[in-house]
Each structure stands twice: as structure tokens, then as C-alpha cells.
C-alpha positions as CSV (number, residue, x, y, z in Angstrom):
1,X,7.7,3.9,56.8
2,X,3.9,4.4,56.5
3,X,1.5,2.5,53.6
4,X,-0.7,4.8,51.7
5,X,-3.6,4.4,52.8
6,X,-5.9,1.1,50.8
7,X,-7.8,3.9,49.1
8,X,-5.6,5.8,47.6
9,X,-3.8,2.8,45.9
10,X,-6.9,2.0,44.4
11,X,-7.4,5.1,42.9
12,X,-3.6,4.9,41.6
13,X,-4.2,1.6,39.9
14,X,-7.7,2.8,38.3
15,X,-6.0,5.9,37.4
16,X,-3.0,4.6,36.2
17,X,-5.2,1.6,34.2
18,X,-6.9,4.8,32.6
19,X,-3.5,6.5,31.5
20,X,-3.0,3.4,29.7
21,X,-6.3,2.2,28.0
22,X,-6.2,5.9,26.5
23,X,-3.1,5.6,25.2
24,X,-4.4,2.1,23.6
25,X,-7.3,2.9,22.4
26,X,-6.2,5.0,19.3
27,X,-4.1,2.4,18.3
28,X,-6.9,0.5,17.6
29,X,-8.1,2.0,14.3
30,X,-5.0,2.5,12.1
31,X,-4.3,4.5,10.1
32,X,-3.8,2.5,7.3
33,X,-6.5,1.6,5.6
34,X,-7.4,-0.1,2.2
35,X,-8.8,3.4,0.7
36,X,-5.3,4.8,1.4
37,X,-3.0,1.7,0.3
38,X,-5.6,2.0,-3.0
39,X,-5.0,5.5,-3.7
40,X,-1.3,5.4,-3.1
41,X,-0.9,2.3,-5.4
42,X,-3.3,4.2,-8.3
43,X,-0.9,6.9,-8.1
44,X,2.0,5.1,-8.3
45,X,1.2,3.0,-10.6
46,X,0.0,4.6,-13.0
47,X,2.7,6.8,-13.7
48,X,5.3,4.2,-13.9
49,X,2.8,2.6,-15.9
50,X,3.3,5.6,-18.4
51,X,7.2,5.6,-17.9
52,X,7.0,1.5,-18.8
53,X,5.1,2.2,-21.6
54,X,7.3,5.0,-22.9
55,X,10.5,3.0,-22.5
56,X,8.2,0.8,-24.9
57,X,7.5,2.9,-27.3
58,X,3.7,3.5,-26.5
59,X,3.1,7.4,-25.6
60,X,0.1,7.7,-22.9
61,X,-0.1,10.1,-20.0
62,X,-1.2,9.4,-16.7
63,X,-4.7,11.1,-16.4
64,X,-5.7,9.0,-19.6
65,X,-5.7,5.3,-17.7
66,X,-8.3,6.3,-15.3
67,X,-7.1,3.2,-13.1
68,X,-8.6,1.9,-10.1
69,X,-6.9,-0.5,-7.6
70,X,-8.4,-3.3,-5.0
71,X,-6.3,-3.4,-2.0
72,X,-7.5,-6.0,0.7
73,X,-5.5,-7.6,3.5
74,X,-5.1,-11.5,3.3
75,X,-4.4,-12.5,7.0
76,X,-5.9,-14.8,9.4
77,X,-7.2,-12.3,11.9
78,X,-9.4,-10.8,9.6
79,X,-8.1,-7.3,10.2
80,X,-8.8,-5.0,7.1
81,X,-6.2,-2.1,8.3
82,X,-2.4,-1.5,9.8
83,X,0.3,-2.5,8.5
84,X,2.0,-5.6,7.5
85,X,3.2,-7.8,4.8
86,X,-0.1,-9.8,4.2
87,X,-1.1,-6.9,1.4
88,X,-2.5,-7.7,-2.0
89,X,-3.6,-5.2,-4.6
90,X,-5.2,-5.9,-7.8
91,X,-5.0,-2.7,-10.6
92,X,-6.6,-2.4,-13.5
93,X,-6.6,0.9,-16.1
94,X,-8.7,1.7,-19.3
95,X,-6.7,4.4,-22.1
96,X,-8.3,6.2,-24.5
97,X,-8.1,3.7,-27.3
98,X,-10.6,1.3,-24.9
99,X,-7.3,-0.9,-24.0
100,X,-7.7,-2.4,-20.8
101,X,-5.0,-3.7,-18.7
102,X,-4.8,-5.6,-14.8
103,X,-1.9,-6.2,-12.5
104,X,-2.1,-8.0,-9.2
105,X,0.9,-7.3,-6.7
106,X,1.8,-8.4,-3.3
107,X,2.4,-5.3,-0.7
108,X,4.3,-5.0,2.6
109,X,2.6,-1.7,4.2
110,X,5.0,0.3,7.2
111,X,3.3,1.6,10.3
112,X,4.4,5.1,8.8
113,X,2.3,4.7,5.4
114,X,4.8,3.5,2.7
115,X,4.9,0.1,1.1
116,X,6.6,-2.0,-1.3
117,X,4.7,-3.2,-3.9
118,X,6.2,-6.6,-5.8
119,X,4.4,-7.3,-9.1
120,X,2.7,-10.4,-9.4
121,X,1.8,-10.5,-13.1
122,X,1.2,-11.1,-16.0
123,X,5.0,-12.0,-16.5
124,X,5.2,-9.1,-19.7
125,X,3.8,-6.0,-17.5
126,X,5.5,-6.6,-13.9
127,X,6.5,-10.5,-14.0
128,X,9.9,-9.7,-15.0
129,X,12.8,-7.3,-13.6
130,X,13.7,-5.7,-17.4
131,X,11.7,-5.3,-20.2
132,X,12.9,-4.7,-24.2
133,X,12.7,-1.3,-25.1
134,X,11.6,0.4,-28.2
135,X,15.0,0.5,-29.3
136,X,16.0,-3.2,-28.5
137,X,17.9,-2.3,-25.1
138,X,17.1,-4.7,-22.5
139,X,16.1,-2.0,-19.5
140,X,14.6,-2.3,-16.0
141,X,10.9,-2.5,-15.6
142,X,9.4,0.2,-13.0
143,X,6.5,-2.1,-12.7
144,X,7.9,-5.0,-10.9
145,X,8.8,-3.5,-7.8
146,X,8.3,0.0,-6.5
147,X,8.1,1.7,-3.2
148,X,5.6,4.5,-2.5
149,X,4.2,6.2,0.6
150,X,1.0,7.5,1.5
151,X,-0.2,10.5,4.4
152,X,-1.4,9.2,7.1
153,X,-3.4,11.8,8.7
């Protein structure tokens, strides 16, 4: 059995280490990032903000809140991006009538771009699984926990 010869291992292994730090290095920026996770949440939220508020007796429609969200990682690496369950978003909304409303929720982001959002008050807007209806019924709240999903590319 003969050995390859030293230089041609050498150039395996750098080859081979070069196959692998290319496949790495896209990793390193994900692409989930807090303008994503903030537009996905804005969508989301405000049109089960609108269904909530129906259920409630309060008419509104969605392109009327003009909300905004602020989506920001609490971890101890410091990384701003990628997913985990370390995800907090604060969303606040204006309607017409100069109402303004906030809601902070706790997120767990997927490598594939959806997350579940779990509300974190106030306790009468997404604190509570149900909320009383218009008509008295006791019925669930879309705002205390919702999935959504955002595109990656």
C-alpha cells in the first residue's frame, strides 16, 4: 500500500477545511432578524387585534392602527438575530379616534421564520386566555397566544 505523497494530503486537508468554512460562513448572519420578527408581529397583530376588538364590540380595521412593534433578543451572547426562545416584542397601535394602545409579548422564533408569540400584558388585552364578548359570552382571546411566520429570503 503506498501513502500519498505529504503534499497532496496537505492540500486535501486545506481543501477540505475550505469545503467546510464555506458551508459555515452563511450560517453566520441569519436570517432572522429583528426587522423581520417586527414586521411579522405588526401583521399579525394587528388583525387579531381587529378580530379581539370585534368579538368586543368595537368595529376598527386593520390599516386604521398604524402599529409599530419592537422586537429585540434578550440573551446573554448578545446576538441580535436567529432564532430561539429568548424573543421579546413590545407593540403599540394608534386608531383613528387618537386611542393608543401597547402589548409586550414573549416570542420563540424557528430556524424556518415562524414564532409563537405569548402575550404578556396588560391582563385585559392579551393577559387572559378568553375575553367577555359584546354579547356576554365568555370567548377566546386571539391576543394571548398566536403563531405566525415570516419569509425568510
Amino acid at each position: 500500500m503506498t501513502r500519498p505523497p505529504r503534499r497532496s494530503l496537505g492540500r486535501l486537508v486545506l481543501g477540505g477545511s475550505l469545503v467546510l468554512l464555506s458551508l459555515w460562513l452563511p450560517g453566520c448572519s441569519s436570517a432572522i432578524t429583528e426587522a423581520r420578527v417586527e414586521q411579522a408581529m405588526v401583521e399579525s397583530f394587528s388583525h387579531l387585534l381587529v378580530l379581539q376588538q370585534r368579538q368586543r364590540g368595537t368595529r376598527l380595521a386593520a390599516a386604521d392602527l398604524h402599529p409599530t412593534a419592537d422586537c429585540a433578543r434578550q440573551n446573554r451572547r448578545g446576538s441580535t438575530s436567529g432564532p430561539g426562545d429568548d424573543w421579546v416584542c413590545n407593540v403599540t397601535w394608534r386608531t383613528p379616534r387618537a386611542t393608543t394602545g401597547a402589548a409586550a409579548y414573549s416570542l420563540t422564533v424557528r430556524p424556518d421564520g415562524c414564532f409563537a408569540a405569548d402575550g404578556d400584558g396588560p391582563a385585559d388585552l392579551n393577559g387572559e386566555p378568553t375575553v367577555v364578548a359584546a354579547d356576554g359570552e365568555v370567548v377566546v382571546n386571539p391576543l394571548w397566544a398566536f403563531d405566525g411566520c415570516f419569509p425568510l429570503h
